[in-house]
C-alpha positions in Angstrom: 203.6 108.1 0.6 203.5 104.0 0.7 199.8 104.5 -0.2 200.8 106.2 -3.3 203.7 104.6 -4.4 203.6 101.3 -3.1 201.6 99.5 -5.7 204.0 100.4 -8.5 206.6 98.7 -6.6 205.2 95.1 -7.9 206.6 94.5 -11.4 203.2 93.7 -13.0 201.6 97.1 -12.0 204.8 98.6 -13.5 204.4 97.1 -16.5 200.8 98.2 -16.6 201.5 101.6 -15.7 203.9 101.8 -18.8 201.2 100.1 -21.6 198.9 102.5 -20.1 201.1 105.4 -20.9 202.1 104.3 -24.4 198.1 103.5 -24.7 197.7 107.0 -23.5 199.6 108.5 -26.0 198.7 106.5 -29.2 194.9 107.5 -28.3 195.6 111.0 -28.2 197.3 111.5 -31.4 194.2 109.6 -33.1 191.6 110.7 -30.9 192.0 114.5 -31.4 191.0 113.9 -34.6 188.2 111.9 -33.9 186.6 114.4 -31.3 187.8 117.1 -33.7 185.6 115.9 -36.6 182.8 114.2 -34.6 183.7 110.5 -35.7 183.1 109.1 -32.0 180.4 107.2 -33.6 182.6 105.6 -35.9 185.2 105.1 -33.0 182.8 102.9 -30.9 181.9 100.9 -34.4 185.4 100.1 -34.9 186.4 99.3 -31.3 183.0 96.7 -31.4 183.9 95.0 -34.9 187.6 93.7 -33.6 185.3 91.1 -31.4 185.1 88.7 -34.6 189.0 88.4 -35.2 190.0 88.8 -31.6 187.2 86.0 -31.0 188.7 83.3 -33.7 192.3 83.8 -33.1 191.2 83.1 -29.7 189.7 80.0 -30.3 192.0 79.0 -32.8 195.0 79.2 -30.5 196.5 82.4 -32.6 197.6 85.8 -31.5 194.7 87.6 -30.3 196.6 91.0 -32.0 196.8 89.4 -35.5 192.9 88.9 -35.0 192.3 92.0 -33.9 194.2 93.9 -36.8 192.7 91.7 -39.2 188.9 92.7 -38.0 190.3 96.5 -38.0 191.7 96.0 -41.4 188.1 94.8 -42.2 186.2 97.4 -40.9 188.4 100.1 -42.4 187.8 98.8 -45.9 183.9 98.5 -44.9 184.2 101.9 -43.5 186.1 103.4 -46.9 183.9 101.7 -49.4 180.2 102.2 -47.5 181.3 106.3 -47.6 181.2 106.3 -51.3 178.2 104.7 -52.0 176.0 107.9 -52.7 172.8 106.7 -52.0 174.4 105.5 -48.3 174.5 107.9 -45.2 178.0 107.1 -43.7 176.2 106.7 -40.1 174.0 104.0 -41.8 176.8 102.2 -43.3 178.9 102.1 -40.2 175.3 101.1 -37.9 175.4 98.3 -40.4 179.3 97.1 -40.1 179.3 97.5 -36.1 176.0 95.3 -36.2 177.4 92.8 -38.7 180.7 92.8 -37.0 179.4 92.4 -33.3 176.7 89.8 -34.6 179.7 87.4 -36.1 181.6 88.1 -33.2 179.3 86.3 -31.5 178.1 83.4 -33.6 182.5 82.7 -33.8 182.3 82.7 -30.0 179.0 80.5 -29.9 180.8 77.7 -31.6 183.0 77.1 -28.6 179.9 74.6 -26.9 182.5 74.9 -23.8 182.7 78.6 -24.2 186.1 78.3 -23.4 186.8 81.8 -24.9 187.0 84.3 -22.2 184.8 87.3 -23.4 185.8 89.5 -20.5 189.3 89.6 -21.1 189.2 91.5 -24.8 185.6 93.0 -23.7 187.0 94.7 -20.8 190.7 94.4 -21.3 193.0 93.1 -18.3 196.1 96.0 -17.9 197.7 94.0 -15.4 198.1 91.2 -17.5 200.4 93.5 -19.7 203.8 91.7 -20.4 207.1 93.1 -21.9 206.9 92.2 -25.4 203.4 93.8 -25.1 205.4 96.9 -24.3 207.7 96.7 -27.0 205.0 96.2 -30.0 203.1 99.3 -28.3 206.3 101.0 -28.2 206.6 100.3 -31.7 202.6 101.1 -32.5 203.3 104.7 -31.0 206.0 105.5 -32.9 203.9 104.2 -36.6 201.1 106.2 -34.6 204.0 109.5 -34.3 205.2 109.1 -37.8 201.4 109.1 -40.0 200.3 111.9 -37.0 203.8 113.9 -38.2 203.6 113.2 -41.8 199.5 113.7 -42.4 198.8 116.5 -40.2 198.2 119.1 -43.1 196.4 116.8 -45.0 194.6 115.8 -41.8 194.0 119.4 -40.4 192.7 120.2 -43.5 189.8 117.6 -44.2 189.0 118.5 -40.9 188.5 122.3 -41.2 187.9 122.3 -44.9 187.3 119.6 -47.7 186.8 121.5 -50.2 190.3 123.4 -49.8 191.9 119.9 -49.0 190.9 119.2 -52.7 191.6 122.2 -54.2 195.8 122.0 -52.9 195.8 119.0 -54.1 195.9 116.7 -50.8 193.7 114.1 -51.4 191.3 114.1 -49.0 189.6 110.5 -50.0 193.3 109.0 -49.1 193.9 111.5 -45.9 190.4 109.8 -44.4 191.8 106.2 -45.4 194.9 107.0 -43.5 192.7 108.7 -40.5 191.0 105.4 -40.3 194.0 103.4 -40.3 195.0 105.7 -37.8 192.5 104.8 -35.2 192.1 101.7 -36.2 196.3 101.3 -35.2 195.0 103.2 -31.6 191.8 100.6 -31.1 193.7 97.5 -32.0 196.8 98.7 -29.9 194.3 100.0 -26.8 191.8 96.4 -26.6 194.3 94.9 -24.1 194.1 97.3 -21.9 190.9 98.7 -21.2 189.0 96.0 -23.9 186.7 96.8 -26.8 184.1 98.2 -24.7 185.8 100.6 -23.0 188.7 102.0 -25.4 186.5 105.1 -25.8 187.4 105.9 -22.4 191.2 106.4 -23.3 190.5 107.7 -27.0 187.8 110.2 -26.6 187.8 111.6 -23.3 191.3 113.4 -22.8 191.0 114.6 -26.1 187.6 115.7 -25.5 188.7 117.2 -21.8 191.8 119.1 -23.3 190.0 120.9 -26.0 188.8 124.0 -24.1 192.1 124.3 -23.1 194.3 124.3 -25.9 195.0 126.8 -28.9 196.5 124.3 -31.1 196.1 120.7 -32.4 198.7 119.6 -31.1 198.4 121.4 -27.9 194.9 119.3 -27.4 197.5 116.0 -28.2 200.1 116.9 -25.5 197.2 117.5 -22.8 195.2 114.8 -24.0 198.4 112.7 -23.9 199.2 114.1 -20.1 195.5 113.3 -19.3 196.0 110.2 -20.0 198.5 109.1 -18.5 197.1 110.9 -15.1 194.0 108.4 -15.9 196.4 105.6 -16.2 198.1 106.5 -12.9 195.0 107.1 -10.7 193.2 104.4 -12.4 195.8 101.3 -10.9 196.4 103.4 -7.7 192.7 103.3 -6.7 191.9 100.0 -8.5 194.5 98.3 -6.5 193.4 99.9 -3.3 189.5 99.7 -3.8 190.0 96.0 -5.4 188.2 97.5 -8.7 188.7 96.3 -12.3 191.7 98.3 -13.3 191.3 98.5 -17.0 187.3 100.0 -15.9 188.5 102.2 -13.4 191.4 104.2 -15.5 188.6 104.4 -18.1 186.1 105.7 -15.8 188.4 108.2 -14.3 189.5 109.4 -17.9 185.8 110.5 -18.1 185.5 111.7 -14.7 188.4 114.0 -15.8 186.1 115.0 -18.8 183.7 116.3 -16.8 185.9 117.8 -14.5 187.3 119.8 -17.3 184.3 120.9 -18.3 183.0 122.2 -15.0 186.0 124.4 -14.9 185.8 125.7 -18.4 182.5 126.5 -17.7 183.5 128.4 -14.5 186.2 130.3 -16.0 184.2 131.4 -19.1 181.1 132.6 -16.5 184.1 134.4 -14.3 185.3 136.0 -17.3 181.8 137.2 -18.4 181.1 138.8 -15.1 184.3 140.2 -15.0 183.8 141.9 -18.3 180.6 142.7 -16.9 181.5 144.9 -14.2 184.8 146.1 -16.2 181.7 147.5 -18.7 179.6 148.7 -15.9 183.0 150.7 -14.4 183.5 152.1 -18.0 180.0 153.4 -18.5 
Protein backbone atom coordinates (compact mmCIF):
# COMPACT_ATOMS: atom_id res chain seq x y z
CA UNK A 1 0.00 0.00 0.00
CA UNK A 2 3.11 2.65 0.61
CA UNK A 3 3.64 2.13 -3.16
CA UNK A 4 0.24 3.40 -3.89
CA UNK A 5 -0.40 5.86 -1.54
CA UNK A 6 2.76 7.16 -0.51
CA UNK A 7 3.37 9.80 -3.17
CA UNK A 8 0.16 11.65 -2.30
CA UNK A 9 1.47 12.06 1.03
CA UNK A 10 3.80 15.08 -0.13
CA UNK A 11 1.74 18.23 -0.30
CA UNK A 12 2.76 19.16 -3.92
CA UNK A 13 1.44 15.83 -5.41
CA UNK A 14 -1.68 16.56 -3.46
CA UNK A 15 -2.18 19.58 -4.85
CA UNK A 16 -1.59 18.14 -8.31
CA UNK A 17 -3.81 15.33 -7.81
CA UNK A 18 -6.71 17.87 -6.99
CA UNK A 19 -5.94 20.45 -10.30
CA UNK A 20 -5.96 17.28 -12.14
CA UNK A 21 -9.30 16.33 -10.91
CA UNK A 22 -10.92 19.72 -11.38
CA UNK A 23 -8.96 19.67 -14.93
CA UNK A 24 -10.70 16.33 -15.36
CA UNK A 25 -13.85 17.45 -14.98
CA UNK A 26 -13.92 20.88 -16.79
CA UNK A 27 -12.57 18.74 -19.99
CA UNK A 28 -15.35 16.44 -19.81
CA UNK A 29 -18.18 18.72 -19.80
CA UNK A 30 -16.54 20.53 -22.99
CA UNK A 31 -15.11 17.67 -24.50
CA UNK A 32 -18.24 15.52 -25.00
CA UNK A 33 -19.22 18.01 -27.11
CA UNK A 34 -16.27 18.19 -29.03
CA UNK A 35 -16.01 14.37 -29.70
CA UNK A 36 -19.74 14.52 -30.09
CA UNK A 37 -19.64 16.89 -33.14
CA UNK A 38 -16.23 15.99 -34.52
CA UNK A 39 -14.50 19.45 -33.55
CA UNK A 40 -11.14 17.69 -32.33
CA UNK A 41 -9.63 19.49 -35.14
CA UNK A 42 -10.67 22.73 -33.83
CA UNK A 43 -9.64 21.57 -30.26
CA UNK A 44 -6.01 21.07 -31.20
CA UNK A 45 -6.16 24.72 -33.11
CA UNK A 46 -7.27 26.35 -30.12
CA UNK A 47 -5.01 24.60 -27.55
CA UNK A 48 -1.90 25.65 -30.18
CA UNK A 49 -3.02 29.50 -30.59
CA UNK A 50 -2.86 30.25 -26.62
CA UNK A 51 1.18 30.01 -27.33
CA UNK A 52 1.15 33.84 -28.46
CA UNK A 53 -0.47 35.28 -25.21
CA UNK A 54 0.91 32.71 -22.82
CA UNK A 55 4.34 33.59 -24.58
CA UNK A 56 4.18 37.62 -24.01
CA UNK A 57 2.70 37.66 -20.60
CA UNK A 58 5.55 35.53 -20.08
CA UNK A 59 8.03 37.70 -21.15
CA UNK A 60 6.40 40.62 -20.02
CA UNK A 61 6.38 39.47 -16.41
CA UNK A 62 2.29 39.20 -16.44
CA UNK A 63 0.05 36.34 -15.53
CA UNK A 64 0.61 33.67 -17.86
CA UNK A 65 -3.56 32.95 -17.43
CA UNK A 66 -4.55 36.49 -18.55
CA UNK A 67 -2.30 35.67 -21.70
CA UNK A 68 -3.67 32.59 -22.22
CA UNK A 69 -7.45 33.74 -22.07
CA UNK A 70 -6.59 36.68 -24.14
CA UNK A 71 -5.19 34.31 -27.19
CA UNK A 72 -8.44 32.03 -26.48
CA UNK A 73 -10.56 35.09 -26.65
CA UNK A 74 -8.74 35.63 -30.00
CA UNK A 75 -9.11 32.62 -31.49
CA UNK A 76 -12.73 32.28 -30.61
CA UNK A 77 -13.66 35.45 -32.43
CA UNK A 78 -11.26 34.16 -35.45
CA UNK A 79 -13.08 30.90 -35.13
CA UNK A 80 -16.82 32.67 -35.07
CA UNK A 81 -16.14 35.06 -37.85
CA UNK A 82 -13.95 32.58 -40.38
CA UNK A 83 -17.36 30.19 -40.10
CA UNK A 84 -19.40 32.74 -41.76
CA UNK A 85 -17.45 33.66 -44.50
CA UNK A 86 -19.28 31.48 -47.26
CA UNK A 87 -16.77 31.12 -49.65
CA UNK A 88 -14.44 29.70 -46.49
CA UNK A 89 -14.46 25.92 -45.40
CA UNK A 90 -14.41 26.18 -41.50
CA UNK A 91 -11.30 23.57 -41.56
CA UNK A 92 -9.49 26.05 -43.79
CA UNK A 93 -10.13 28.97 -41.64
CA UNK A 94 -9.13 27.32 -38.45
CA UNK A 95 -5.67 25.61 -40.48
CA UNK A 96 -5.14 29.31 -41.05
CA UNK A 97 -5.68 30.65 -37.30
CA UNK A 98 -3.70 27.64 -35.69
CA UNK A 99 -0.80 28.50 -38.29
CA UNK A 100 -1.04 32.23 -37.74
CA UNK A 101 -1.35 31.77 -34.06
CA UNK A 102 1.58 29.11 -33.58
CA UNK A 103 3.78 31.24 -36.11
CA UNK A 104 3.35 34.58 -33.70
CA UNK A 105 3.82 32.52 -30.92
CA UNK A 106 7.03 31.99 -31.93
CA UNK A 107 8.33 35.23 -33.40
CA UNK A 108 6.99 36.74 -29.53
CA UNK A 109 9.24 34.08 -28.09
CA UNK A 110 12.18 34.76 -30.59
CA UNK A 111 12.50 38.29 -29.29
CA UNK A 112 13.77 37.10 -25.95
CA UNK A 113 17.75 36.90 -27.61
CA UNK A 114 18.29 35.05 -24.07
CA UNK A 115 15.32 32.84 -24.60
CA UNK A 116 14.61 33.22 -21.21
CA UNK A 117 10.99 32.09 -21.73
CA UNK A 118 10.60 28.53 -20.79
CA UNK A 119 8.68 26.88 -23.71
CA UNK A 120 8.36 23.55 -21.93
CA UNK A 121 6.57 24.61 -19.14
CA UNK A 122 3.16 25.97 -21.07
CA UNK A 123 4.11 23.31 -24.07
CA UNK A 124 4.02 20.47 -21.80
CA UNK A 125 2.50 21.84 -18.62
CA UNK A 126 4.21 21.14 -15.19
CA UNK A 127 1.09 19.54 -12.64
CA UNK A 128 3.34 19.50 -9.87
CA UNK A 129 3.96 22.99 -9.99
CA UNK A 130 0.16 23.47 -9.19
CA UNK A 131 -0.32 25.88 -6.26
CA UNK A 132 -3.49 26.71 -4.10
CA UNK A 133 -4.75 29.70 -5.62
CA UNK A 134 -4.31 27.66 -8.93
CA UNK A 135 -6.92 25.43 -7.32
CA UNK A 136 -9.26 27.96 -6.29
CA UNK A 137 -9.49 29.77 -9.92
CA UNK A 138 -9.96 26.05 -11.39
CA UNK A 139 -12.41 25.54 -8.71
CA UNK A 140 -14.05 28.51 -9.91
CA UNK A 141 -13.53 27.69 -13.94
CA UNK A 142 -15.47 24.33 -13.18
CA UNK A 143 -18.23 25.73 -11.74
CA UNK A 144 -18.58 28.81 -14.94
CA UNK A 145 -17.77 25.39 -16.91
CA UNK A 146 -21.04 23.56 -14.76
CA UNK A 147 -23.29 26.56 -15.04
CA UNK A 148 -23.06 27.24 -19.45
CA UNK A 149 -22.91 23.03 -19.52
CA UNK A 150 -26.40 23.20 -17.26
CA UNK A 151 -27.91 26.25 -18.85
CA UNK A 152 -26.92 25.45 -22.90
CA UNK A 153 -27.38 21.83 -22.94
CA UNK A 154 -30.72 21.97 -25.14
CA UNK A 155 -29.41 24.44 -27.24
CA UNK A 156 -26.21 22.49 -27.27
CA UNK A 157 -27.73 18.94 -27.79
CA UNK A 158 -29.55 20.27 -30.44
CA UNK A 159 -26.89 21.86 -32.89
CA UNK A 160 -25.31 18.83 -32.33
CA UNK A 161 -28.05 16.34 -33.50
CA UNK A 162 -29.94 18.84 -35.56
CA UNK A 163 -29.32 22.49 -36.84
CA UNK A 164 -31.97 22.81 -38.73
CA UNK A 165 -34.44 22.00 -35.69
CA UNK A 166 -32.17 24.15 -33.42
CA UNK A 167 -33.32 26.99 -35.77
CA UNK A 168 -36.60 26.21 -36.23
CA UNK A 169 -37.45 26.34 -31.92
CA UNK A 170 -35.95 29.20 -31.92
CA UNK A 171 -32.43 28.48 -30.08
CA UNK A 172 -30.04 30.20 -31.89
CA UNK A 173 -27.79 28.01 -33.00
CA UNK A 174 -25.07 30.73 -34.41
CA UNK A 175 -24.89 31.97 -30.47
CA UNK A 176 -25.15 28.16 -28.96
CA UNK A 177 -21.63 27.48 -31.19
CA UNK A 178 -20.21 30.90 -29.82
CA UNK A 179 -20.98 29.75 -26.34
CA UNK A 180 -19.56 25.98 -27.33
CA UNK A 181 -16.39 27.75 -28.20
CA UNK A 182 -16.22 29.78 -25.25
CA UNK A 183 -16.81 26.65 -23.69
CA UNK A 184 -13.69 24.89 -24.64
CA UNK A 185 -11.87 27.62 -24.96
CA UNK A 186 -12.68 28.08 -20.73
CA UNK A 187 -11.49 24.03 -20.64
CA UNK A 188 -8.02 24.72 -22.86
CA UNK A 189 -7.09 27.91 -21.04
CA UNK A 190 -7.93 26.26 -17.55
CA UNK A 191 -6.12 22.64 -18.66
CA UNK A 192 -2.44 24.41 -20.31
CA UNK A 193 -0.94 24.22 -16.70
CA UNK A 194 -1.29 21.06 -16.39
CA UNK A 195 -0.67 18.85 -19.15
CA UNK A 196 0.54 22.20 -21.57
CA UNK A 197 -0.82 23.17 -25.00
CA UNK A 198 0.45 20.19 -26.60
CA UNK A 199 -0.98 17.78 -24.74
CA UNK A 200 -4.55 19.11 -23.38
CA UNK A 201 -6.13 16.77 -25.98
CA UNK A 202 -5.05 14.08 -23.84
CA UNK A 203 -7.44 15.18 -20.93
CA UNK A 204 -10.20 16.74 -23.40
CA UNK A 205 -10.73 14.23 -25.99
CA UNK A 206 -9.83 10.88 -24.83
CA UNK A 207 -12.27 10.15 -21.75
CA UNK A 208 -14.84 11.55 -23.64
CA UNK A 209 -13.97 9.67 -26.55
CA UNK A 210 -13.33 6.26 -24.21
CA UNK A 211 -16.82 6.66 -22.42
CA UNK A 212 -18.99 6.97 -25.48
CA UNK A 213 -19.56 3.26 -26.21
CA UNK A 214 -20.54 3.06 -22.86
CA UNK A 215 -23.05 5.50 -22.08
CA UNK A 216 -26.81 6.07 -23.16
CA UNK A 217 -26.87 9.59 -22.39
CA UNK A 218 -24.91 12.93 -22.72
CA UNK A 219 -24.43 13.30 -19.63
CA UNK A 220 -23.73 9.76 -18.90
CA UNK A 221 -20.50 10.11 -21.45
CA UNK A 222 -19.63 13.45 -18.97
CA UNK A 223 -19.83 11.51 -15.63
CA UNK A 224 -17.53 8.63 -17.10
CA UNK A 225 -15.51 10.85 -19.05
CA UNK A 226 -15.17 12.87 -15.82
CA UNK A 227 -14.36 9.48 -13.70
CA UNK A 228 -11.84 8.64 -16.52
CA UNK A 229 -10.22 11.31 -15.92
CA UNK A 230 -9.54 11.56 -12.86
CA UNK A 231 -8.43 7.67 -12.93
CA UNK A 232 -5.83 9.22 -15.68
CA UNK A 233 -4.97 11.88 -13.20
CA UNK A 234 -4.39 9.29 -10.45
CA UNK A 235 -2.32 6.68 -12.28
CA UNK A 236 -0.58 9.33 -14.25
CA UNK A 237 1.42 10.95 -10.84
CA UNK A 238 1.53 7.39 -9.23
CA UNK A 239 3.63 5.98 -12.07
CA UNK A 240 5.29 9.28 -13.01
CA UNK A 241 6.67 9.62 -9.60
CA UNK A 242 7.74 6.00 -9.48
CA UNK A 243 9.14 5.75 -13.11
CA UNK A 244 10.69 9.48 -12.76
CA UNK A 245 8.44 10.32 -16.05
CA UNK A 246 7.01 13.81 -16.91
CA UNK A 247 3.82 13.74 -14.99
CA UNK A 248 1.74 16.16 -16.99
CA UNK A 249 2.87 13.49 -20.26
CA UNK A 250 2.24 10.48 -18.51
CA UNK A 251 -1.48 11.26 -17.07
CA UNK A 252 -2.04 12.37 -20.73
CA UNK A 253 -0.63 9.29 -22.19
CA UNK A 254 -2.49 7.08 -19.96
CA UNK A 255 -5.85 9.00 -20.68
CA UNK A 256 -5.33 7.56 -24.18
CA UNK A 257 -4.09 4.39 -23.22
CA UNK A 258 -7.53 4.17 -21.41
CA UNK A 259 -9.04 5.12 -24.90
CA UNK A 260 -7.91 2.25 -26.45
CA UNK A 261 -8.51 0.19 -23.71
CA UNK A 262 -12.12 1.02 -23.98
CA UNK A 263 -12.26 0.35 -27.26
CA UNK A 264 -10.80 -3.17 -27.20
CA UNK A 265 -13.54 -4.08 -24.85
CA UNK A 266 -16.37 -2.53 -26.70
CA UNK A 267 -15.22 -4.26 -29.45
CA UNK A 268 -15.16 -7.56 -27.50
CA UNK A 269 -18.40 -7.23 -26.07
CA UNK A 270 -20.15 -6.29 -29.34
CA UNK A 271 -18.38 -9.54 -31.13
CA UNK A 272 -19.58 -11.61 -27.80
CA UNK A 273 -22.95 -10.44 -28.31
CA UNK A 274 -23.09 -11.20 -32.05
CA UNK A 275 -21.93 -14.75 -31.56
CA UNK A 276 -24.21 -15.08 -28.80
CA UNK A 277 -27.10 -14.01 -30.97
CA UNK A 278 -25.61 -16.28 -33.40
CA UNK A 279 -26.03 -19.39 -31.74
CA UNK A 280 -29.33 -18.21 -29.85
CA UNK A 281 -30.49 -18.01 -33.84
CA UNK A 282 -28.97 -21.31 -34.73
CA UNK A 283 -30.86 -22.92 -31.42
CA UNK A 284 -34.15 -21.24 -32.69
CA UNK A 285 -33.99 -22.50 -36.22
Amino acid sequence: MEWLTGPFEVTFVQRALWGGMLVSAICALAGTWVVLRGMAFLGDAMSHGLLPGVALAALLGGNLLLGALLSAAVMTAGVTALGRAPRLSQDTGIGLLFVGMLSLGVIVVSRSQSFAVDLTGFLFGDVLAVREQDLALLGVALLLALAVSVLGHRSFLALTFDPRKARTLGLRPRLAHAVLLGLLALAIVASFHIVGTLLVLGLLIAPPAAALPWARSVRGVMALAALLGITATFGGLLLSWHLSTAAGATVSALAVALFFLSHLASGLRHHRRARLAGAHAAATD
